[in-house]
C-alpha positions, -999 to 999 in steps of 0.1 A, spaced: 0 0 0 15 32 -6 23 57 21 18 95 24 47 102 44 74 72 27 79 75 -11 103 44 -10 130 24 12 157 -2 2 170 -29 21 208 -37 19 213 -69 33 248 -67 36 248 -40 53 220 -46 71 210 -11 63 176 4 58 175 40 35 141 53 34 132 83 13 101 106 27 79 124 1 96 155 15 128 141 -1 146 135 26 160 104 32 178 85 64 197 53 64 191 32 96 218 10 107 221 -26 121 184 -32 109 174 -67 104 162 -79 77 125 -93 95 114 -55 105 123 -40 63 100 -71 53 73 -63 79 81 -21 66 71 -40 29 43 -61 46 26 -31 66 -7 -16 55 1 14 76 36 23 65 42 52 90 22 38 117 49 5 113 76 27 110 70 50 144 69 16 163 94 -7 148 119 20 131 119 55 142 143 60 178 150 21 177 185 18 153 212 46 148 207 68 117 220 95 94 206 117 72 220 109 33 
């Protein structure tokens, strides 16, 4: 389901790192995310509402 806040996210498994790009156009990478919470970020009906509880404050991140 698309999201209005996430326009897209990418999952490097080697790196077990998460980017996600908001429709403002910015875009974080999350580090040390594992690879069971960016499936359930691709599963979730309710992107942000996933994100907020699983992502967001929970794994060290940078702004790209």
């Amino acid at each position: 389901m698309p999201s209005a806040l996430i326009k897209s996210y990418i999952y490097d498994p080697a790196g077990a790192t998460l980017t996600i790009i908001f429709v403002s156009g910015r875009a974080y990478a999350y580090a040390d995310a594992p690879k069971d919470v960016a499936e359930g970020l691709r599963l979730a009906f309710a992107k942000v509402e996933y994100f907020n509880k699983n992502i967001r404050d929970r794994f060290a991140h940078s702004a790209l």
